[in-house]
N, C-alpha and C positions, 0 to 999 in steps of 0.2 A: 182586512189584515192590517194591522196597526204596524207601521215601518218607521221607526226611529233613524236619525242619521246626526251621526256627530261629524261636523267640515269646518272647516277653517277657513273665512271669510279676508278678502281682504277689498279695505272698504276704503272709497275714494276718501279723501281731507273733511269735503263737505259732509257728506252723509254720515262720518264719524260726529264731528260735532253737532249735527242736526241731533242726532242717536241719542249720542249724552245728554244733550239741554233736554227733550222728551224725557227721558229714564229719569232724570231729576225731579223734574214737572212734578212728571206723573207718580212718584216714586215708586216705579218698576223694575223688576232687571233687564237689560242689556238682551235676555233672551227671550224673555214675554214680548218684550217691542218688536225684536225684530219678526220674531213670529207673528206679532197682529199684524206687522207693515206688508208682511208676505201674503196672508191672508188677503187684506184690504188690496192689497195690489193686484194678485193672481185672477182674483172675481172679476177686476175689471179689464185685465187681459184677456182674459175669458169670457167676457162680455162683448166687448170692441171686437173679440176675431167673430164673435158670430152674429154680429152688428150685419143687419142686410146693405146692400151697398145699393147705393141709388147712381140711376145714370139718370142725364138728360140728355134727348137727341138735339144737334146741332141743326139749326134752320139758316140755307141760305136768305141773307133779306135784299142782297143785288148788290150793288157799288154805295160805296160810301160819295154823296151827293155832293159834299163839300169841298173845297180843294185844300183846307185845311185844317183839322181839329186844333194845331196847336195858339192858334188865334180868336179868340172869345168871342174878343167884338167883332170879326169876319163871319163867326160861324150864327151871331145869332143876328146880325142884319142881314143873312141870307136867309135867316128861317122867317124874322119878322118883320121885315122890312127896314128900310133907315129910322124908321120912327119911336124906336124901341130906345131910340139914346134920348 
């Protein structure tokens, strides 16, 4: 069933002048763009929701060894010894 809908948009500052510079470009109307932008946009609305979602399970790895990460040179002449400098 083919459903027409005539509505009355009101459209942020930016996406107005995004609109117009495109319809110039391209030299289209004002209602070919915004209908390709809806098309173009909706597929991938429509895409992302049905996008499968991945998990990863969380592994404990035990205590962190160090007494400090925020110190470089502490964290890596614990791992390498003093000789690393």
């Amino acid at each position: 069933m083919l459903c027409r809908m005539r509505t009355t948009l009101t459209l942020d500052d930016d996406n107005a002048v995004l609109l117009k510079r495109l319809c110039e470009e391209r030299q289209i109307s004002l209602k070919t763009l915004v209908n390709e932008a809806l098309r173009v946009g909706l597929r991938q609305l429509e895409a992302s929701a049905q996008a499968p979602k991945f998990r990863t399970d969380s592994v404990s790895v035990g205590r962190c060894l160090l007494p400090n990460l925020d110190d470089v040179a502490e964290a890596l002449s614990l791992a390498e010894g003093e000789s690393f400098r």
